[in-house]
C-alpha positions as CSV (number, residue, x, y, z in Angstrom):
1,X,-6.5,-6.8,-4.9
2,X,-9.5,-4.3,-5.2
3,X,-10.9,-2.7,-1.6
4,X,-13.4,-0.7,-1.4
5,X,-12.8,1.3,1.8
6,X,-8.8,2.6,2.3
7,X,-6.9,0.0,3.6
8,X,-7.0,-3.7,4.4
9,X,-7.1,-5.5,7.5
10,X,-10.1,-3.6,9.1
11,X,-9.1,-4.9,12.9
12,X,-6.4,-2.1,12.2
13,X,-6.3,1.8,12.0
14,X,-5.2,2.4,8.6
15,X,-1.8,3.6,9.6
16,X,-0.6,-0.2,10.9
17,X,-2.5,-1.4,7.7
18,X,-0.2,0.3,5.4
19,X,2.7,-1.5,6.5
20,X,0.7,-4.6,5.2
21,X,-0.1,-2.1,1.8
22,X,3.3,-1.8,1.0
23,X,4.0,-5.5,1.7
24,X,1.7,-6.5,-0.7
25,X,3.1,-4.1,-3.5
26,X,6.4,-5.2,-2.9
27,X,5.4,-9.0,-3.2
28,X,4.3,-7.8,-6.6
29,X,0.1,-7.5,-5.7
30,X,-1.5,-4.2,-7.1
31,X,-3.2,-3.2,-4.6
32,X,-6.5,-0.9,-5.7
33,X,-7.7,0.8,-2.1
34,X,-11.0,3.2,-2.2
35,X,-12.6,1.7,-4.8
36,X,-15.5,-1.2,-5.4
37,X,-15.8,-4.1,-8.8
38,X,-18.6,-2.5,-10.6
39,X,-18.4,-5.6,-13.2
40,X,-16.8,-9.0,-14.0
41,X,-16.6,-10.2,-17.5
42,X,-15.1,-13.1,-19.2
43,X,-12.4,-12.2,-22.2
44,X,-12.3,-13.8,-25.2
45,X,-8.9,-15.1,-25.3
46,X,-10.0,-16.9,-21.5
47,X,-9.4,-15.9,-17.7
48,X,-11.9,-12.2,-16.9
49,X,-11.7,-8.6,-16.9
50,X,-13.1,-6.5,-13.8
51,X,-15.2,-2.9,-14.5
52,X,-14.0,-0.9,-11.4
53,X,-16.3,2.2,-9.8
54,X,-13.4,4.5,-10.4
55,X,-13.7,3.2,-14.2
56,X,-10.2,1.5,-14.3
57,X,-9.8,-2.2,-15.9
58,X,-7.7,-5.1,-13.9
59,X,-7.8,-8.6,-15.2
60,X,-6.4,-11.7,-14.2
61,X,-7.0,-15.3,-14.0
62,X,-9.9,-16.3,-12.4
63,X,-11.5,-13.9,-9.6
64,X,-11.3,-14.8,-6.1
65,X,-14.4,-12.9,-4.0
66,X,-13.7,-11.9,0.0
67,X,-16.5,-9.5,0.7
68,X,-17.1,-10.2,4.3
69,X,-19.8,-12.6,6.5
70,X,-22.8,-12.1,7.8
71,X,-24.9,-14.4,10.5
72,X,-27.0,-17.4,9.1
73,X,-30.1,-17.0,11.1
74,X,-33.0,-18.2,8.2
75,X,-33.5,-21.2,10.7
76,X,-33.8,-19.0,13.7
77,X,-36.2,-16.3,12.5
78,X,-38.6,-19.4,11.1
79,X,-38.4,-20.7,15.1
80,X,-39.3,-17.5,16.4
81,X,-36.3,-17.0,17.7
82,X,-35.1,-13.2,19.2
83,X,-32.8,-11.8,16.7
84,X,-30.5,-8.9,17.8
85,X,-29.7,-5.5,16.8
86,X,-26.7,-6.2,14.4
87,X,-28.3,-9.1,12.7
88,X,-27.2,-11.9,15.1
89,X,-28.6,-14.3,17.2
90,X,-29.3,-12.7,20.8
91,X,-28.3,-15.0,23.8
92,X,-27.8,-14.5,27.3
93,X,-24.6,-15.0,29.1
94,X,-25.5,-18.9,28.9
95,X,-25.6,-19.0,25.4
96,X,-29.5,-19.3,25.9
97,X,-31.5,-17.7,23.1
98,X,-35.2,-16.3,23.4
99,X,-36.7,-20.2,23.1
100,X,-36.3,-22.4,25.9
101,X,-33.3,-25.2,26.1
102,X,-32.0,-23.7,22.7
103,X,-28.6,-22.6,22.8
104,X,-26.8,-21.1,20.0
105,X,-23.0,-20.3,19.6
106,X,-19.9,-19.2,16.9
107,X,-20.5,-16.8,14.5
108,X,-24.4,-16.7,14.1
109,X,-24.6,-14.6,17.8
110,X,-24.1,-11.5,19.5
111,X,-21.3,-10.8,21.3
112,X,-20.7,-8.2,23.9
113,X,-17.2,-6.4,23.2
114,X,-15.3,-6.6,26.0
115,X,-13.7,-3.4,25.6
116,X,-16.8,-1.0,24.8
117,X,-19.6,-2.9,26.0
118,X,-21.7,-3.1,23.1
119,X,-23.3,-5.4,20.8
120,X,-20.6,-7.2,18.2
121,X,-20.4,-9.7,15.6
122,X,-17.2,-11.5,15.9
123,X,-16.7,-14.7,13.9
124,X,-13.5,-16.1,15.1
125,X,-13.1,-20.0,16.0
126,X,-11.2,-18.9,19.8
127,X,-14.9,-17.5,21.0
128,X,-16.7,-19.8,19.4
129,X,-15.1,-22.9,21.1
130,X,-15.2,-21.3,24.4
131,X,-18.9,-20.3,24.1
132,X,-19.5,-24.0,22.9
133,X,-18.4,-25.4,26.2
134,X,-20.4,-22.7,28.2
135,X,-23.7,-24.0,26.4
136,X,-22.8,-27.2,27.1
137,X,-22.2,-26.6,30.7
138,X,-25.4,-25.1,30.9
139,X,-27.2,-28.4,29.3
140,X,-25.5,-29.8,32.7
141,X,-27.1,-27.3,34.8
142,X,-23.4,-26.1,35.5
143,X,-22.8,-22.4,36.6
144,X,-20.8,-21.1,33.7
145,X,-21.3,-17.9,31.4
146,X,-19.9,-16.4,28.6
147,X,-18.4,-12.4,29.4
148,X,-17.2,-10.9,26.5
149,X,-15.2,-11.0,23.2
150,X,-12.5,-9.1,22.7
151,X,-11.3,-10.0,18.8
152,X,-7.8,-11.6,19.3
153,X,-6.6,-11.8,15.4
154,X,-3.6,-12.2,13.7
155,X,-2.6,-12.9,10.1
156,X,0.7,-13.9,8.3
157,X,0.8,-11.4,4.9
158,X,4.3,-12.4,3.2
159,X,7.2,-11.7,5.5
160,X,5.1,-9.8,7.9
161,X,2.7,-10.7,10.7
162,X,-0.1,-8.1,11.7
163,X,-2.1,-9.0,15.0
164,X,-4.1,-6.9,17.2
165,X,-6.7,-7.1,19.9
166,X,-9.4,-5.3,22.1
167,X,-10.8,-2.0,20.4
168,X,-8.9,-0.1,17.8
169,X,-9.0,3.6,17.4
170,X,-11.9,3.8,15.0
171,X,-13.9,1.6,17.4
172,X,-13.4,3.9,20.3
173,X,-14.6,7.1,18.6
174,X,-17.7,5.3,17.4
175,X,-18.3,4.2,21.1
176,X,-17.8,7.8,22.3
177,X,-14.8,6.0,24.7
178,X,-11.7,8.9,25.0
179,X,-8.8,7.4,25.0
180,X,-4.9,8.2,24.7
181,X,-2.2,6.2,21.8
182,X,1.2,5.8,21.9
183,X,3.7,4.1,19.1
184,X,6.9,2.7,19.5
185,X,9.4,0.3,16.9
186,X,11.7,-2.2,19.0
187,X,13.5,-5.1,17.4
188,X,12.1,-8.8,18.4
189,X,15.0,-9.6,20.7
190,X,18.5,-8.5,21.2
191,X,19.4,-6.2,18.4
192,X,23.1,-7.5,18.3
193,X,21.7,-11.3,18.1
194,X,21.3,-12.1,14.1
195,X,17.9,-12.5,12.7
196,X,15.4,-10.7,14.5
197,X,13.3,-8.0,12.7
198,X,11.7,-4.7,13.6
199,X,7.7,-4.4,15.4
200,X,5.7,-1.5,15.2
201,X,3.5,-1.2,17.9
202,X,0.5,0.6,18.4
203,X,-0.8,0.9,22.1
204,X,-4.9,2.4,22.9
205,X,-5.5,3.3,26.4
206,X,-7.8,5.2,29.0
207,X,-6.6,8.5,30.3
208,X,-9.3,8.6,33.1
209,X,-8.5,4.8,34.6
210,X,-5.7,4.0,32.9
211,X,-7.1,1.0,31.7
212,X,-5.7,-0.9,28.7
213,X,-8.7,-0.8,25.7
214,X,-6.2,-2.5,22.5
215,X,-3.4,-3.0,20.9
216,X,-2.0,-3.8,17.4
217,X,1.9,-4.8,16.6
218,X,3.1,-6.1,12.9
219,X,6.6,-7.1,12.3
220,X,8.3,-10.1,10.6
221,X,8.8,-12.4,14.4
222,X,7.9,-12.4,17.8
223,X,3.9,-10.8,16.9
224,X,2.4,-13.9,18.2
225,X,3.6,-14.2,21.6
226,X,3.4,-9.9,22.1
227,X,0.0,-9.7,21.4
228,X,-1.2,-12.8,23.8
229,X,0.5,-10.9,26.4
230,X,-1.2,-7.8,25.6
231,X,-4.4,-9.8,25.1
232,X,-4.2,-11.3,28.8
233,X,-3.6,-7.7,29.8
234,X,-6.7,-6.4,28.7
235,X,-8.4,-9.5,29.7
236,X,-7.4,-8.9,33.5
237,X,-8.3,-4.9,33.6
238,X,-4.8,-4.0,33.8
239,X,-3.8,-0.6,33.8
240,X,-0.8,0.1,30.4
241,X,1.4,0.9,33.8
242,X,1.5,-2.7,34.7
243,X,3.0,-3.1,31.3
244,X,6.3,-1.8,32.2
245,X,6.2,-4.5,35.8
246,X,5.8,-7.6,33.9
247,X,8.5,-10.2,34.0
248,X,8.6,-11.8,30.6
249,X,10.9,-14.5,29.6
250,X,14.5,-13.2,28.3
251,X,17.6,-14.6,26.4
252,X,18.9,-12.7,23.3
253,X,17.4,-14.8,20.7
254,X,13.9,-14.5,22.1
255,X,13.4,-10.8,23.3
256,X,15.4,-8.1,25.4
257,X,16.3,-6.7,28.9
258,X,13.2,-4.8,28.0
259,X,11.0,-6.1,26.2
260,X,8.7,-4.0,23.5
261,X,5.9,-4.6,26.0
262,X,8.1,-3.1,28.7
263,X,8.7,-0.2,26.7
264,X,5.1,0.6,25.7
265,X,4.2,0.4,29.5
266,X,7.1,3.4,29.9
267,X,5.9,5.3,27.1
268,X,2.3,5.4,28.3
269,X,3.3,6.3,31.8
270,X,5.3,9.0,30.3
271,X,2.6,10.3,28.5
272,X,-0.1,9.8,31.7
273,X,2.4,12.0,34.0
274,X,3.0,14.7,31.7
275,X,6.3,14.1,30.8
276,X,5.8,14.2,27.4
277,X,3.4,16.0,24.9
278,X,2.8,13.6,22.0
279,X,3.1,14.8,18.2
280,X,0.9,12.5,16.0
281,X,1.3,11.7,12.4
282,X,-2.4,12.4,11.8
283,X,-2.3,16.0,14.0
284,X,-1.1,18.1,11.0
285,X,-2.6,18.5,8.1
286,X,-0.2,18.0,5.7
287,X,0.6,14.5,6.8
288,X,-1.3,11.8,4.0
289,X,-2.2,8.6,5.1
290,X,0.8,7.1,3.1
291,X,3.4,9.5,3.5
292,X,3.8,12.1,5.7
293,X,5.2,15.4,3.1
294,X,6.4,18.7,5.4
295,X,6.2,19.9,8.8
296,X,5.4,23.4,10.0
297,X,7.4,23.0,12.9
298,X,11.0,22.7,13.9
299,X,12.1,18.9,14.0
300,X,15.2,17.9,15.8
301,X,16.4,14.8,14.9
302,X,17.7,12.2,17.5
303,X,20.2,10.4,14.9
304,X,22.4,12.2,12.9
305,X,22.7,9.3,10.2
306,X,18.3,8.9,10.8
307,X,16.2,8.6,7.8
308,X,15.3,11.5,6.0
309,X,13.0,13.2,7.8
310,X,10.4,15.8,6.3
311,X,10.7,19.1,6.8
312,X,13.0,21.8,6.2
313,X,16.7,21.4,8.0
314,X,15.5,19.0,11.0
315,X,18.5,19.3,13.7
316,X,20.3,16.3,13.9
317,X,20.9,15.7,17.8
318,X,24.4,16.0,18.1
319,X,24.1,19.8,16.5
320,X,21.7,20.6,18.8
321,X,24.4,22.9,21.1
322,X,26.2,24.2,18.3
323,X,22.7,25.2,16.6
324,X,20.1,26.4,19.9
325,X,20.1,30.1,18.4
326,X,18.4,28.0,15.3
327,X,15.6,27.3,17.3
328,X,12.2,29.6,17.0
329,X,10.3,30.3,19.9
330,X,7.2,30.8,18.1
331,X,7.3,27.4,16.8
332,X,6.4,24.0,18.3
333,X,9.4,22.0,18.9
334,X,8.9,18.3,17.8
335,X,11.8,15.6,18.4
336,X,11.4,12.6,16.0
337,X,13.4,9.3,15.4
338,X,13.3,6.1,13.8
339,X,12.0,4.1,17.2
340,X,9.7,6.3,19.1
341,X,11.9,6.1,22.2
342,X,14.8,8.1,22.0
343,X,12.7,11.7,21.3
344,X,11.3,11.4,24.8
345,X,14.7,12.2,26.6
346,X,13.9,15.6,25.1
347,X,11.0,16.0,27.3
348,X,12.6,18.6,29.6
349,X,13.8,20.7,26.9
């Protein structure tokens, strides 16, 4: 697989896309991020060989090209009809584009995003259905419009499932839109009922209203029905408080007590009162985007038998008594653990 920007995926940030990275290497793909196919040429002894821009050689089979989609609008622009900023089709919230009684809908129109406002291509077959029946409801003179699309995706790569919807982080900072993130890991249901797997969660949202702008989870079960919660959530205007209220269906083979959406709801209100200060992968400089490599902080660990952790001497919890004269008071203190949950009982310390 050759990509030429630095991770798969584009609905998510690269860090939730590397999950999917190493995924793919370990289902046996090589996996060829940063880089373009300058050339494809047929070998002599059958199948092809592929020229890449960094000057390394791949060859296979037969080449299979996914380079994207762009609108259709040949037949439009030869009507006369208004074509928008991004290349689509412009219509209004009827569907209605710039000639009278023509309607267009799917992936040859502009969108508005739901959560920035803006002008968007998004050719997915959910919004194209629903804006179908809103042009035909307008044929019928009926009072229906079309508001917003807010990308709803998700994708089955091997044993994983990656899903995500609303704005994602690199959205937001295009759109000038501050917002606040939060990441926690939480099994599917009931840890001690067999067969469930681990989902990592990412969680976007407003610090000014609070609002919900996005959301992306992968894990191996239970993506699907997350992220359409999540989805309705941003849908409705809630505020990533109301996560934490919901009532969501429980019995140990299908979630827990508290669910994962529970749980980013009382991470995000931890984080909007101040009772937390949030140390992200991407705030030190030392951290790549595939592995983070050394801290230059002290790191207390909140499992003693946690995965190794980088760093020098990270302070397993249970030391922590035995070991305070260990900690510098120069130094920022981070707690880290395998979930994302358990470091924030260290708030007051």
């Amino acid at each position: 697989m050759v990509e030429r920007l630095d991770q798969v995926l584009l609905p998510l940030d690269v860090e939730m896309a590397n999950y999917l990275h190493r995924e793919l290497e370990e289902n046996g793909v090589e996996v060829h991020l940063a880089d373009g196919v300058a050339a494809i040429e047929k070998r002599p002894g059958g199948g092809i060989e592929a020229a890449l821009e960094s000057g390394r050689r791949v060859s296979g089979d037969f080449a299979l090209m996914a380079v994207g989609v762009r609108p259709e609008v040949a037949l439009a622009r030869e009507a006369g009809i208004r074509i928008g900023s991004l290349g689509g089709i412009a219509v209004d919230e009827r569907m209605q584009t710039s000639a009278p009684d023509v309607y267009a809908v799917g992936d040859a129109v502009e969108v508005r995003d739901f959560v920035t406002g803006q002008a968007a291509l998004i050719p997915l077959a959910g919004p194209a259905n629903r804006q179908a029946r809103v042009a035909a409801n307008a044929v019928f003179a009926r009072g229906d419009s079309y508001g917003a699309t807010q990308g709803t995706v998700i994708v089955r790569v091997f044993s994983l499932v990656a899903a995500a919807t609303g704005a994602n982080e690199k959205t937001l900072r295009r759109a000038g839109i501050r917002f606040e993130k939060i990441y926690h890991h939480h099994p599917s249901h009931a840890a001690y009922y067999p067969g469930g797997g681990t989902m990592s969660f990412k969680i976007l949202f407003s610090p000014e209203d609070e609002r919900l702008l996005g959301a992306q989870i992968v894990g191996a079960d239970g993506v699907d029905k997350r992220i359409d919660v999540l989805a309705t959530a941003i849908r409705l205007g809630a505020s990533v408080r109301r996560l934490a209220e919901l009532e969501l269906a429980y019995a140990p083979p299908f979630g827990a007590a508290k669910d994962p959406v529970n749980f980013a709801g009382f991470i995000a209100s931890n984080v909007l009162d101040g009772d937390v200060e949030q140390a992200h992968w991407d705030e030190f400089p030392t951290v790549s985007k595939r592995r983070a490599t050394s801290f230059s902080t002290c790191a207390i660990r909140m499992r003693s038998r946690a995965r190794r952790w980088p760093g020098r001497n990270p302070i397993p919890l249970p030391q922590l008594r035995s070991r305070l004269g260990e900690i510098p008071r120069d130094r920022r203190i981070v707690a880290v653990c395998a979930t994302g949950r358990a470091a924030t009982t260290l708030a007051g310390f």
